[in-house]
Backbone and ligand atoms as CSV (ligand in chain L), in Angstrom:
chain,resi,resn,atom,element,x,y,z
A,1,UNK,N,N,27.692,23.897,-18.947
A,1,UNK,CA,C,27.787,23.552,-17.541
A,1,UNK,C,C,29.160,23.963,-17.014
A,2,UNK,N,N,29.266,24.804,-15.779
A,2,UNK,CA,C,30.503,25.046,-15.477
A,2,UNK,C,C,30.953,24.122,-14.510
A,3,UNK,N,N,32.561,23.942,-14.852
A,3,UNK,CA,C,33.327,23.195,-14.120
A,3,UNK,C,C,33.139,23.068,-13.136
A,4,UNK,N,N,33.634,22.447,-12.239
A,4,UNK,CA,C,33.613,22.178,-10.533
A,4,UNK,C,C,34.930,21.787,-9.574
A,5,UNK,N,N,35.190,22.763,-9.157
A,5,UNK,CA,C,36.773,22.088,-8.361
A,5,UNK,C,C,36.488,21.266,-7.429
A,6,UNK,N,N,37.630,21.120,-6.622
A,6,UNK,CA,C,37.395,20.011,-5.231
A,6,UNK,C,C,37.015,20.931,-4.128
A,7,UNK,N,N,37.375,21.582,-3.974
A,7,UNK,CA,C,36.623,23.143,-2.783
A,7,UNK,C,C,35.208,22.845,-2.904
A,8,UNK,N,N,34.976,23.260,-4.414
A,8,UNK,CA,C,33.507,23.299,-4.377
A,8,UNK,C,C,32.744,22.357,-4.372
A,9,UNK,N,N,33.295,21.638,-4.907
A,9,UNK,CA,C,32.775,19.994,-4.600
A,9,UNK,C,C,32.469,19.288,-3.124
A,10,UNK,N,N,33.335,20.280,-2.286
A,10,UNK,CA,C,33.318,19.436,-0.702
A,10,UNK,C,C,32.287,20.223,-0.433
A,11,UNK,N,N,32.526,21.485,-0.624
A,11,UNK,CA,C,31.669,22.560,0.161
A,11,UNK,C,C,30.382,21.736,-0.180
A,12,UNK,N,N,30.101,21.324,-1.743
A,12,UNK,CA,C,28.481,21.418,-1.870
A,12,UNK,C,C,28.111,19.680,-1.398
A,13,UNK,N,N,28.672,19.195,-0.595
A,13,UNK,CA,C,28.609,18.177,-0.285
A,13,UNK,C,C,28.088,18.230,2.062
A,14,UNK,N,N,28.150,19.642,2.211
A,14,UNK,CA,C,28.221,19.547,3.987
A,14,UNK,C,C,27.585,19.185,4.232
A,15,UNK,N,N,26.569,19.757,3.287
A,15,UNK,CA,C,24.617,19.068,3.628
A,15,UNK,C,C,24.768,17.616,4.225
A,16,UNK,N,N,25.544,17.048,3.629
A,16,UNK,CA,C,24.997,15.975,3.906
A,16,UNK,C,C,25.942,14.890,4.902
A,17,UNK,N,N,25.318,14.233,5.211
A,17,UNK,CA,C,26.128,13.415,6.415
A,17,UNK,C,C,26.751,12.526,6.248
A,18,UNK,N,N,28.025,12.117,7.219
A,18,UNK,CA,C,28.949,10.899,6.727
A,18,UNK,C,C,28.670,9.639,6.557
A,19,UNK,N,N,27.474,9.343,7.053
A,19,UNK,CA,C,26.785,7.953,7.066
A,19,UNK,C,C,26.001,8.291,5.115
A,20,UNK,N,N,24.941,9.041,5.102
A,20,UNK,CA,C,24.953,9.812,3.994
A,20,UNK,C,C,26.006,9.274,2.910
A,21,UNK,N,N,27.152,9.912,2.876
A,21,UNK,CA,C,28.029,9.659,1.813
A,21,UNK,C,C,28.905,8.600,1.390
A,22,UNK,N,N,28.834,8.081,3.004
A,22,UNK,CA,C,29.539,6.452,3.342
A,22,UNK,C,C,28.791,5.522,2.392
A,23,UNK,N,N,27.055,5.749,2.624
A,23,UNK,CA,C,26.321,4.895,1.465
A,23,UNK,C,C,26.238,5.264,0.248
A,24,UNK,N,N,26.957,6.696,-0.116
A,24,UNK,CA,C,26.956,7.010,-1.552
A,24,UNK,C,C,28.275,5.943,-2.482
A,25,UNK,N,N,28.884,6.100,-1.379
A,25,UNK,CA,C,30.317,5.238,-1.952
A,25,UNK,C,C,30.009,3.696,-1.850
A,26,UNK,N,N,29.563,3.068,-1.168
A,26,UNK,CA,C,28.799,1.806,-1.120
A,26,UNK,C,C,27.760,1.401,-2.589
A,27,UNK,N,N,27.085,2.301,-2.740
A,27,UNK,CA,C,26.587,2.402,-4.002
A,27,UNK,C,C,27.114,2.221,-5.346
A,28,UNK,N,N,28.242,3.446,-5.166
A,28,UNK,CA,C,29.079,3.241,-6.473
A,28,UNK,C,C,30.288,1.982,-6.609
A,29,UNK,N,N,30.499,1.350,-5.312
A,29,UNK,CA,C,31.364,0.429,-5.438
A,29,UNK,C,C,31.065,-0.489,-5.639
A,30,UNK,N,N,29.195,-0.810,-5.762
A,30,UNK,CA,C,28.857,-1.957,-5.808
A,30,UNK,C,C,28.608,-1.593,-7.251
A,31,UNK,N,N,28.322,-0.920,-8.010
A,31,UNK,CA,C,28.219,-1.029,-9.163
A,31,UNK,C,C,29.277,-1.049,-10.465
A,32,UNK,N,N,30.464,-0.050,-9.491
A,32,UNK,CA,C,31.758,-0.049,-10.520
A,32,UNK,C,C,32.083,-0.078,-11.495
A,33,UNK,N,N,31.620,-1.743,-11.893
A,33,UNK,CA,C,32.462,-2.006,-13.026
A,33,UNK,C,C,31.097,-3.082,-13.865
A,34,UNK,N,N,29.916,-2.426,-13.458
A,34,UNK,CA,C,28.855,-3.055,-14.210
A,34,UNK,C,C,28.303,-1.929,-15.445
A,35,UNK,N,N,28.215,-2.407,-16.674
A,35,UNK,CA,C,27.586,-1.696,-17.760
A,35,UNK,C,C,26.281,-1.326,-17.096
A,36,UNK,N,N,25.479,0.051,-17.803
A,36,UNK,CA,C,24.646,0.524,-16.898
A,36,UNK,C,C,24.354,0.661,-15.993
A,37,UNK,N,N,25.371,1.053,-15.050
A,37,UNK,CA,C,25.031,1.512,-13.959
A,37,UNK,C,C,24.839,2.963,-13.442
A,38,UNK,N,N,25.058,3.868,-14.744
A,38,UNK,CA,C,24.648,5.087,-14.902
A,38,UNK,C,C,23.284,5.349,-13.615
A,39,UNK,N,N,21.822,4.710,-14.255
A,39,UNK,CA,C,20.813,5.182,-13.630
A,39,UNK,C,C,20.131,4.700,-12.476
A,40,UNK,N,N,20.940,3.005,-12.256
A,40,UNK,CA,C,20.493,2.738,-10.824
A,40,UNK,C,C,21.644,3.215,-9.690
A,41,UNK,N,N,22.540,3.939,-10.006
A,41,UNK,CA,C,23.187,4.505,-9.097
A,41,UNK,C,C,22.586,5.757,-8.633
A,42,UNK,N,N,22.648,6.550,-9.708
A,42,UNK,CA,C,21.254,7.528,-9.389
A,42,UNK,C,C,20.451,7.523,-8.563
A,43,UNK,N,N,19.616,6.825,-8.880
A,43,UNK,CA,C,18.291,6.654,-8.194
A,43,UNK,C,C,18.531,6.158,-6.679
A,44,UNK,N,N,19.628,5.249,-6.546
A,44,UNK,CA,C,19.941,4.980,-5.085
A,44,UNK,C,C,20.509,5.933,-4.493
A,45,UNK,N,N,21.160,6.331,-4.883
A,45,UNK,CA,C,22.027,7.945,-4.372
A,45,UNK,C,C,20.548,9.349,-4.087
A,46,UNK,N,N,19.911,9.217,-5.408
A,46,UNK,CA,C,18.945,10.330,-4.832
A,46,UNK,C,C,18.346,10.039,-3.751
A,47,UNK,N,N,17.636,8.221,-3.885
A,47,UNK,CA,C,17.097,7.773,-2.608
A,47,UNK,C,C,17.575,8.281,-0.897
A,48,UNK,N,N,19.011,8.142,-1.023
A,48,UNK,CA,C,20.088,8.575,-0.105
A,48,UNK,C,C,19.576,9.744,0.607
A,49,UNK,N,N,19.888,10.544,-0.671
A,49,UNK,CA,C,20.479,11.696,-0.184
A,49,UNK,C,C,19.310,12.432,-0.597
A,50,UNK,N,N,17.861,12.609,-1.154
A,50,UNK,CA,C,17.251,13.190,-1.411
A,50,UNK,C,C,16.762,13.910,-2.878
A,51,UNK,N,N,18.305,14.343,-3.426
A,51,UNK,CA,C,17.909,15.101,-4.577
A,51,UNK,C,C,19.816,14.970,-5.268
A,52,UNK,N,N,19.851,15.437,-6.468
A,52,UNK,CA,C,21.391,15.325,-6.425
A,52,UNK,C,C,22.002,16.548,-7.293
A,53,UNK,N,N,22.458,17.175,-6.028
A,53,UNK,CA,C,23.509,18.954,-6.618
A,53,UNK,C,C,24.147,18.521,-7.340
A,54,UNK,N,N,25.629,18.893,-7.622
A,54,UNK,CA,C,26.419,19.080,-9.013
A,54,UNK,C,C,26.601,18.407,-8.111
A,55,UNK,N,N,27.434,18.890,-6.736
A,55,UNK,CA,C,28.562,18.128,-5.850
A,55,UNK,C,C,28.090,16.647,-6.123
A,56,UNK,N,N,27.358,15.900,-6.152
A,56,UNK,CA,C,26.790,14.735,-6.064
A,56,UNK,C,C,26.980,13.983,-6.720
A,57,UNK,N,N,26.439,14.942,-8.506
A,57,UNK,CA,C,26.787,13.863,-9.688
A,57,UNK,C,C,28.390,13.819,-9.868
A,58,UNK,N,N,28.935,14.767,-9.608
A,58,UNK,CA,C,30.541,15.030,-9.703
A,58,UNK,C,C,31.313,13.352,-9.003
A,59,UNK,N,N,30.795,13.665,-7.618
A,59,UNK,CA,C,30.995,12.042,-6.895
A,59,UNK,C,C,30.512,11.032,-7.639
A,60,UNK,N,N,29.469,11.355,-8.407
A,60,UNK,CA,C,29.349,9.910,-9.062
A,60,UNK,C,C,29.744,9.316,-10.287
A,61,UNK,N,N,30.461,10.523,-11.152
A,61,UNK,CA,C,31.086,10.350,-12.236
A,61,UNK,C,C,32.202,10.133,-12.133
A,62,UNK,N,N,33.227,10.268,-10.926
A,62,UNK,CA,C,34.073,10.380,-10.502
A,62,UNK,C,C,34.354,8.652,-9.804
A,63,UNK,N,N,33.704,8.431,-9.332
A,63,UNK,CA,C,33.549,6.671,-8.726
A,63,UNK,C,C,32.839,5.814,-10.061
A,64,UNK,N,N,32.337,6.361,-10.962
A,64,UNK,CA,C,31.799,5.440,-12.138
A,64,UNK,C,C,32.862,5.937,-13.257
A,65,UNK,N,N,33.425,6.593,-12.714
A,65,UNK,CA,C,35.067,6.847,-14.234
A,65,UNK,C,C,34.041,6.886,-15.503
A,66,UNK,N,N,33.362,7.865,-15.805
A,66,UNK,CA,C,32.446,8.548,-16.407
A,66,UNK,C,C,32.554,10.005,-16.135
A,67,UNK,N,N,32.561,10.970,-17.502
A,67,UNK,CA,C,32.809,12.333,-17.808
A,67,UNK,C,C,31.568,12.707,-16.780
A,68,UNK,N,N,31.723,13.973,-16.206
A,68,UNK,CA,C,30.611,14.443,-14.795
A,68,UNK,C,C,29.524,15.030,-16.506
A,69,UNK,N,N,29.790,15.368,-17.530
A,69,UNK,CA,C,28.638,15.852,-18.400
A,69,UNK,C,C,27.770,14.944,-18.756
A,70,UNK,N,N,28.289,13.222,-18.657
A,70,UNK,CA,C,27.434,12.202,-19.087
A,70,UNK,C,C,26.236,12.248,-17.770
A,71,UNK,N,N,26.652,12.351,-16.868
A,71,UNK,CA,C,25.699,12.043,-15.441
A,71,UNK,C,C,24.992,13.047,-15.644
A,72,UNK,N,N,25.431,14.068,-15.933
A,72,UNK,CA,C,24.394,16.262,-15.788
A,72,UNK,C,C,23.472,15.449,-16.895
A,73,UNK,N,N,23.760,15.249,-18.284
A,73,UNK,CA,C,22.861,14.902,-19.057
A,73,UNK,C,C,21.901,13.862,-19.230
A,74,UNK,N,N,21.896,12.695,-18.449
A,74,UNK,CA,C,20.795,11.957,-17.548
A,74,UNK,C,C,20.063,12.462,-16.785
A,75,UNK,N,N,20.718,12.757,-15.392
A,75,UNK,CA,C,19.701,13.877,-14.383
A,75,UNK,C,C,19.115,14.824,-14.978
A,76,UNK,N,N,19.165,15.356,-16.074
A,76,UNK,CA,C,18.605,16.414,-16.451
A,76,UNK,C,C,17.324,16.165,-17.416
A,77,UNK,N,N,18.022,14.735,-17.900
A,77,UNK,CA,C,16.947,14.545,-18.941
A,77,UNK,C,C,15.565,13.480,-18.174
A,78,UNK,N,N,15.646,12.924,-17.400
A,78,UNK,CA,C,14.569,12.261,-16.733
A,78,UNK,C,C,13.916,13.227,-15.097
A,79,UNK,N,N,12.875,13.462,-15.952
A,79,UNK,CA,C,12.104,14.151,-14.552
A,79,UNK,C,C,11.877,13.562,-13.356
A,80,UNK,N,N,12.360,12.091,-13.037
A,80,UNK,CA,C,12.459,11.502,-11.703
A,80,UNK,C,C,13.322,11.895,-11.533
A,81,UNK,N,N,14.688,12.627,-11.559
A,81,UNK,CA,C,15.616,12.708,-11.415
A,81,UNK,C,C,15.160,14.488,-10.825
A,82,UNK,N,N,15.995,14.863,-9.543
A,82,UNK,CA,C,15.746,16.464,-9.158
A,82,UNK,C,C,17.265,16.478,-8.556
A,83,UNK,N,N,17.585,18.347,-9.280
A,83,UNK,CA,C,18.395,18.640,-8.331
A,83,UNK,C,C,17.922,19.559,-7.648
A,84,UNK,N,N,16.655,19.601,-7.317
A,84,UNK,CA,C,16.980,20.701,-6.179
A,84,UNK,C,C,16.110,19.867,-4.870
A,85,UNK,N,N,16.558,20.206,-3.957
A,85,UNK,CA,C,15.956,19.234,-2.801
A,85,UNK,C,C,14.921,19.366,-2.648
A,86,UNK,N,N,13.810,18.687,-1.863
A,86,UNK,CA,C,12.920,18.235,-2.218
A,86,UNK,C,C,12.104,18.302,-0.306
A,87,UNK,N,N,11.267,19.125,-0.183
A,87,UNK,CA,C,10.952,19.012,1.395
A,87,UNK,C,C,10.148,18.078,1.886
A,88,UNK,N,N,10.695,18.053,3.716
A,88,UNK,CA,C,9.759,17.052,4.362
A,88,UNK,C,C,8.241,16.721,3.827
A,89,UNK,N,N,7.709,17.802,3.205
A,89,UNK,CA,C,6.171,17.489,3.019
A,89,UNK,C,C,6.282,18.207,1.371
A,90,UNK,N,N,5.348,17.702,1.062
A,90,UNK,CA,C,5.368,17.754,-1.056
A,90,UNK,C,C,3.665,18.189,-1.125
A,91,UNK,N,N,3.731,19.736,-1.083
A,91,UNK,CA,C,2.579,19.864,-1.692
A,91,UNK,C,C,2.207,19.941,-2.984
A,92,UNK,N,N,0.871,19.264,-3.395
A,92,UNK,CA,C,0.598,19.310,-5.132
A,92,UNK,C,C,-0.459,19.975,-5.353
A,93,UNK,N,N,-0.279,21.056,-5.905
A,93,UNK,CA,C,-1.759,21.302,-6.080
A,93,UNK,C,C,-2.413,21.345,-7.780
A,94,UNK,N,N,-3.529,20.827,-7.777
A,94,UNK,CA,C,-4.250,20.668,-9.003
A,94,UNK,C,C,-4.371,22.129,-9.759
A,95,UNK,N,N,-4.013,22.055,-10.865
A,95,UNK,CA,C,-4.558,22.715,-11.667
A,95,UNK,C,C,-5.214,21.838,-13.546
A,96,UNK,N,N,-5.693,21.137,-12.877
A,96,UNK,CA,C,-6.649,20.507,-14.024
A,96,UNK,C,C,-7.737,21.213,-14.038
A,97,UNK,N,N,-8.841,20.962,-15.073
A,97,UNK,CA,C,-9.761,21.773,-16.093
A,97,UNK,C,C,-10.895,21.869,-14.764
A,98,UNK,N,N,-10.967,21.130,-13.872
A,98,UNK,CA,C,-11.873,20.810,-12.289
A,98,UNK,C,C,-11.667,21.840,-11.940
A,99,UNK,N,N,-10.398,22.137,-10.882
A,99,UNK,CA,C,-9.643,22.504,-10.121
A,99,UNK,C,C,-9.722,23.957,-10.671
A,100,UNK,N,N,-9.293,23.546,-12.074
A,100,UNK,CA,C,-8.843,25.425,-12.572
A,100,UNK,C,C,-10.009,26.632,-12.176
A,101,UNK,N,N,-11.254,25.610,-13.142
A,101,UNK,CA,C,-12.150,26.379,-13.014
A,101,UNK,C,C,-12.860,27.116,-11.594
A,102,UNK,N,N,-12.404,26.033,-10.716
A,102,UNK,CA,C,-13.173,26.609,-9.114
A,102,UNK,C,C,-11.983,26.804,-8.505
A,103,UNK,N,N,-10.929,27.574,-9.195
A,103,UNK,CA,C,-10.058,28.757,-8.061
A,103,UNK,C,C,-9.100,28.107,-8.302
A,104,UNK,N,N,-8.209,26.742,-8.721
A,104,UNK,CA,C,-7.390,26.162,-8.462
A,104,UNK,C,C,-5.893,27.250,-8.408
A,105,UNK,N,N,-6.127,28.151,-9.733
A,105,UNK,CA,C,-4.943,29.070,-9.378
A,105,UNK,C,C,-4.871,29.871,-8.676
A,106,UNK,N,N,-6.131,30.493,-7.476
A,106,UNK,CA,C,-5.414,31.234,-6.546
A,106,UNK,C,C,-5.358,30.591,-5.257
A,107,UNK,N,N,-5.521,29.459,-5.769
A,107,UNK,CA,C,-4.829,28.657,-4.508
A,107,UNK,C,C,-3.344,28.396,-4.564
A,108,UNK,N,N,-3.003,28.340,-5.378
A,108,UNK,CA,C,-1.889,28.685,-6.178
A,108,UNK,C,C,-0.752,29.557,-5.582
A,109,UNK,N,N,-1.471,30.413,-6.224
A,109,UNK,CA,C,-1.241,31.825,-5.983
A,109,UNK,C,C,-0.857,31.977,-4.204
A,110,UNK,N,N,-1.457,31.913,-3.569
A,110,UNK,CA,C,-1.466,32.457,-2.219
A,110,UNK,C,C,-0.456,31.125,-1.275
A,111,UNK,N,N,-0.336,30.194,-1.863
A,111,UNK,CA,C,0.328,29.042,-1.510
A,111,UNK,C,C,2.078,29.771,-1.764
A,112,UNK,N,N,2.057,30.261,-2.856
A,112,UNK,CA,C,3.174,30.632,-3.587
A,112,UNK,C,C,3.900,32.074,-2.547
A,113,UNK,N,N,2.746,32.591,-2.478
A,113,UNK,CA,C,2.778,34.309,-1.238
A,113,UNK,C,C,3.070,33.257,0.212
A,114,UNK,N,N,2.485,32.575,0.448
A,114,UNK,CA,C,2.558,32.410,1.522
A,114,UNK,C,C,4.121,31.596,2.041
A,115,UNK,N,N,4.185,30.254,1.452
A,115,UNK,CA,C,5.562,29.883,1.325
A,115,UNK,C,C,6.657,30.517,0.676
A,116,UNK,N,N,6.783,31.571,0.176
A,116,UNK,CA,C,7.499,32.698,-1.063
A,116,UNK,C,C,8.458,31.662,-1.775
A,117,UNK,N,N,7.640,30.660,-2.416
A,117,UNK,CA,C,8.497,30.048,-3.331
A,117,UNK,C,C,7.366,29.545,-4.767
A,118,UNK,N,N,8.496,29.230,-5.936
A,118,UNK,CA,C,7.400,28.979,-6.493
A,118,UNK,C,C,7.355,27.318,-6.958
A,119,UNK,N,N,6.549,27.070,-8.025
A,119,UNK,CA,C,6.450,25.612,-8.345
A,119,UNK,C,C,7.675,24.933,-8.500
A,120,UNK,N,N,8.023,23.781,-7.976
A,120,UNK,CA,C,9.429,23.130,-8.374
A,120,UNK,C,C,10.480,23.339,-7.617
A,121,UNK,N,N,10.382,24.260,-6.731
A,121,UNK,CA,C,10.796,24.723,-5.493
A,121,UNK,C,C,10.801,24.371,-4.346
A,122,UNK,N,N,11.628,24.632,-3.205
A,122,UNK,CA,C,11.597,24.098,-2.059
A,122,UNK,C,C,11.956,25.014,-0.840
A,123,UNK,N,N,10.876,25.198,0.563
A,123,UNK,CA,C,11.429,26.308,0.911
A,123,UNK,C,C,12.938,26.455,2.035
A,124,UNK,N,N,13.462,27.249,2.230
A,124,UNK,CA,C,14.686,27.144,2.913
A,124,UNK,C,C,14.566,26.488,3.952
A,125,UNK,N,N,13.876,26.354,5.136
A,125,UNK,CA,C,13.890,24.996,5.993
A,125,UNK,C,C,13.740,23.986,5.314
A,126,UNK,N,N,13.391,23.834,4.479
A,126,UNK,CA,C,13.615,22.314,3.921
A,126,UNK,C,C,11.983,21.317,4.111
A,127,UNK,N,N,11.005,22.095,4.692
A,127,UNK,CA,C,9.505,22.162,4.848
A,127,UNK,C,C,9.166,21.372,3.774
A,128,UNK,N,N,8.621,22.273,3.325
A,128,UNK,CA,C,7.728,22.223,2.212
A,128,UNK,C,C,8.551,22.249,0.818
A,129,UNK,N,N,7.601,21.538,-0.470
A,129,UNK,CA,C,8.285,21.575,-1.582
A,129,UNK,C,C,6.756,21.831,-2.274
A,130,UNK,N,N,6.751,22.626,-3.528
A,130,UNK,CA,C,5.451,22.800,-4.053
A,130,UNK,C,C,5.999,22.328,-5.420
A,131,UNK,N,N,4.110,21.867,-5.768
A,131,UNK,CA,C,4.124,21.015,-7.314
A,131,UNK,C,C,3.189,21.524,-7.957
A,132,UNK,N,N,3.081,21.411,-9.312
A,132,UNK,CA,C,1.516,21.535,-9.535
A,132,UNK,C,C,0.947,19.910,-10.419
A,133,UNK,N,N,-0.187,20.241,-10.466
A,133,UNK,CA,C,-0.682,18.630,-11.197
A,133,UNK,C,C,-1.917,18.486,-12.116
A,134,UNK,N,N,-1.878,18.032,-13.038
A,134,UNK,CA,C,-3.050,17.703,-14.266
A,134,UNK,C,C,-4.032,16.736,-13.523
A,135,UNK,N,N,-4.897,17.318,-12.861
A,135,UNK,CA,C,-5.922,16.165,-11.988
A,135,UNK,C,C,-5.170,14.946,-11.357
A,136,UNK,N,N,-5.875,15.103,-9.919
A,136,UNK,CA,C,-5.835,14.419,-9.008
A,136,UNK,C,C,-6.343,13.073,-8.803
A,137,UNK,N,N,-7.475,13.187,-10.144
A,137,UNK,CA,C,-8.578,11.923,-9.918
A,137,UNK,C,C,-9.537,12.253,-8.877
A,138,UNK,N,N,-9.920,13.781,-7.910
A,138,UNK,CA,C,-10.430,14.099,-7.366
A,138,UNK,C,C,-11.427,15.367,-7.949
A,139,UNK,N,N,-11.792,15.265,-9.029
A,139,UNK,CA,C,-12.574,16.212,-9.521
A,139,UNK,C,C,-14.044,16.883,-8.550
A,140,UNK,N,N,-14.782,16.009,-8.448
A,140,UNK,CA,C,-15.747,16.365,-7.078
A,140,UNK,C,C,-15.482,17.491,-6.103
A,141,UNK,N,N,-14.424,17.358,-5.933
A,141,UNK,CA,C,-13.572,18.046,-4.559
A,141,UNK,C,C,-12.939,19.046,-4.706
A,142,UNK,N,N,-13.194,19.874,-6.169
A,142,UNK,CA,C,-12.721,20.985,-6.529
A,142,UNK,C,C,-12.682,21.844,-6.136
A,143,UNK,N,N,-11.711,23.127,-5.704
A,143,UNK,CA,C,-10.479,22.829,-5.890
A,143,UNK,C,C,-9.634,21.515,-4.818
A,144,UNK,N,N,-8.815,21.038,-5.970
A,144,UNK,CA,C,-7.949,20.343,-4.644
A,144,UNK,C,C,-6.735,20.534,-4.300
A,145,UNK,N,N,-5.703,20.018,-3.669
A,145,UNK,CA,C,-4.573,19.806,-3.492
A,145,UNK,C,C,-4.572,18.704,-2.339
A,146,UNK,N,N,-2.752,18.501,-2.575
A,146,UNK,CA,C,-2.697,16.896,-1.912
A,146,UNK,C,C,-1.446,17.251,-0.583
A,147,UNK,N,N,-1.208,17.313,-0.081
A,147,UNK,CA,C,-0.408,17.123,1.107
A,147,UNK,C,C,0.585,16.048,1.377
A,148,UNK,N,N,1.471,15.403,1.408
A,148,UNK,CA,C,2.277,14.111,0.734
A,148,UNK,C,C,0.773,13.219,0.461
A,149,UNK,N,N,0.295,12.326,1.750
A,149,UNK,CA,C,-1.010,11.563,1.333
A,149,UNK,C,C,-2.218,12.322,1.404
A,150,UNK,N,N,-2.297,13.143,2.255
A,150,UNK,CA,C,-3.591,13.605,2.203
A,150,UNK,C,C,-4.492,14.600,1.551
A,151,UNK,N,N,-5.373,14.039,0.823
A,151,UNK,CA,C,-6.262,15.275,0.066
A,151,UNK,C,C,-7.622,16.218,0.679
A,152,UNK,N,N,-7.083,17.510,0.098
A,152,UNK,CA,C,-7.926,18.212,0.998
A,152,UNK,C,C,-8.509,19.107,0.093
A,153,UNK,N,N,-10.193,18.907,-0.290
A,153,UNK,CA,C,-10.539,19.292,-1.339
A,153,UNK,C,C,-11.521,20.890,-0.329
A,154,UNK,N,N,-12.071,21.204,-1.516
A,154,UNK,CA,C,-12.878,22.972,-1.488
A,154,UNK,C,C,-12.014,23.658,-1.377
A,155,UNK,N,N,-11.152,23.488,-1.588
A,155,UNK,CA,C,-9.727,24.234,-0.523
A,155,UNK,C,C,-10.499,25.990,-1.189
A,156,UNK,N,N,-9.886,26.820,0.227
A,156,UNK,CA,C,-10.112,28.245,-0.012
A,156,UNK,C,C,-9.096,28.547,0.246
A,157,UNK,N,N,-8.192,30.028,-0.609
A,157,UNK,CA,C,-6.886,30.415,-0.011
A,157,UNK,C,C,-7.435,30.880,1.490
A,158,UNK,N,N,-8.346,31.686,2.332
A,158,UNK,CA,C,-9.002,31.784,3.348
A,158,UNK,C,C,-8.690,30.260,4.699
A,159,UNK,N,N,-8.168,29.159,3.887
A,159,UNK,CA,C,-8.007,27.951,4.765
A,159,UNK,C,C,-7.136,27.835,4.444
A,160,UNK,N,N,-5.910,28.306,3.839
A,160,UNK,CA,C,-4.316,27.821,3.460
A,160,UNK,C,C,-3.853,27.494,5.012
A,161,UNK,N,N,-3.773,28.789,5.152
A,161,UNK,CA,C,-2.980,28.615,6.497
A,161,UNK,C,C,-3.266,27.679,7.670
A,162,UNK,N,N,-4.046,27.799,7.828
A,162,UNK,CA,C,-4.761,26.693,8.831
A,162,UNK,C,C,-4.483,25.301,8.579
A,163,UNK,N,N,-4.087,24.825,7.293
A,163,UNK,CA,C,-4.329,23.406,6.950
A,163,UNK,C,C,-2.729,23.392,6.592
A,164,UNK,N,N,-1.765,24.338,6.224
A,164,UNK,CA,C,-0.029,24.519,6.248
A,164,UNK,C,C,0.287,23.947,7.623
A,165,UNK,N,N,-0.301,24.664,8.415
A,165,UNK,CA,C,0.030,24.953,9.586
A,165,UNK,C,C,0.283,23.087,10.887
A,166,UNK,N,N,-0.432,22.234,10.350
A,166,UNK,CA,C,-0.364,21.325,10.365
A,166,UNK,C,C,0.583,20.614,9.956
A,167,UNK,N,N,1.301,20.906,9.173
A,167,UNK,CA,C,2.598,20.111,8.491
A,167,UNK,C,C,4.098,20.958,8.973
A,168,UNK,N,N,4.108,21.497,9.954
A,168,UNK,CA,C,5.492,21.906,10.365
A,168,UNK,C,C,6.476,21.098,10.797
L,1,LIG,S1,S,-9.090,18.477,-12.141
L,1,LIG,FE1,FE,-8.368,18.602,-10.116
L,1,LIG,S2,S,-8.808,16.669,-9.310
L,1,LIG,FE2,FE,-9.433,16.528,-11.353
């Protein structure tokens, strides 16, 4: 993991807002000087702020007087944990043994062309974020995908757009 100065540390911090970071420090001050507070700081901070860059954990190793490699190696190791941000709307789309079989990957596929990003990703407005998923519990409705709540099964890449187009 490479180092991080204070330049880069501010810089990767603009994103976000002073109210934003005001509660990042609120966070860590309430926890301070409590054993384990490694991962519910985390989680309130991602809550915060969405997702957490280097700049982020740096601030938080830095207010928890903890090496910034102990924090990288938590965030990294629990998949609730993301650094890369995470968009207004979270599409998932199935690729379980349902799904697969009736097209699920070129729904996929054309989701991927169409937003030009791929799984785990998020696109530069800050839109959309794509997932993929081991069944929905919607097998019937094959192919599916989910929209934050809403599921929208037969899906055809032929209806991507039309049903994207709704979530701007
Ligand atoms: S396999 Fe896709 S919903 Fe079950």
């Amino acid at each position: 993991m490479a180092g991080i100065d204070r330049t880069q540390m501010e810089a990767g911090l603009a994103e976000f807002t002073a109210d934003q970071l005001e509660e990042v420090d609120e966070i860590i001050g309430r926890y301070k000087s409590k054993p384990g507070a490694l991962i519910p700081v985390l989680e309130q901070v991602q809550e915060v702020c969405g997702y957490l860059p280097m700049a982020l954990q740096y601030r938080v190793a830095k207010g928890l007087n903890l090496p910034v490699a102990n924090v990288y190696g938590v965030v990294s190791f629990y998949s609730f944990f993301t650094m890369v941000p995470r968009g207004k709307h979270v599409i998932r789309v199935c690729l379980g043994t349902a799904c697969y079989v009736r097209g699920g990957q070129r729904i996929l596929e054309e989701l991927v062309h169409q937003l030009g990003i791929e799984p785990g990703e998020c696109t530069e407005d800050r839109n959309f974020s794509l997932e993929t998923v081991r069944c929905l519990g919607a097998c019937g409705l094959a192919p599916v995908m989910v929209i934050d709540e809403d599921t929208h099964g037969q899906m055809k890449p032929a209806k991507l757009s039309g049903v994207i187009a709704q979530y701007k």
